[in-house]
C-alpha positions, 0 to 999 in steps of 0.5 A, spaced: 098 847 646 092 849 650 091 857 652 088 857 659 089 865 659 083 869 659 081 876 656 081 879 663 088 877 663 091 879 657 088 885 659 092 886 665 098 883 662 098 889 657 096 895 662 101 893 666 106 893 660 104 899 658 104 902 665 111 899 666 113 902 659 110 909 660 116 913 664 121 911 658 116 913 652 114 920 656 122 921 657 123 920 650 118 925 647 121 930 652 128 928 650 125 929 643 122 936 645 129 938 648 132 937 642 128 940 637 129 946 641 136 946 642 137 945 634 133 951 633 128 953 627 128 949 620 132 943 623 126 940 620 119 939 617 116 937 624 111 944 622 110 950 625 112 956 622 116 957 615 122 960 615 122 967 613 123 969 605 125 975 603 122 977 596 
């Protein structure tokens, strides 16, 4: 099999996946987001500020 593709092709082929793909991956990390804040503090080790001690 003989490839007849050249670097600028695959160039735009991956940009246009990735422009086609970039709306669902923005909602998807917004979806995240909601839910973390949702869940409220310590649902998990994502960082931010520990949960208070009382010694």
């Amino acid at each position: 099999m003989v490839n007849t593709r050249t670097d600028t092709d695959l160039a735009a082929a991956v940009q246009n996946a990735l422009q086609a793909l970039l709306p669902q991956i923005r909602e998807e990390i917004r979806e995240e987001i909601r839910e973390e804040f949702r869940t409220g503090p310590g649902s998990s080790n994502a960082g931010g500020n520990p949960t208070p001690v009382t010694i």
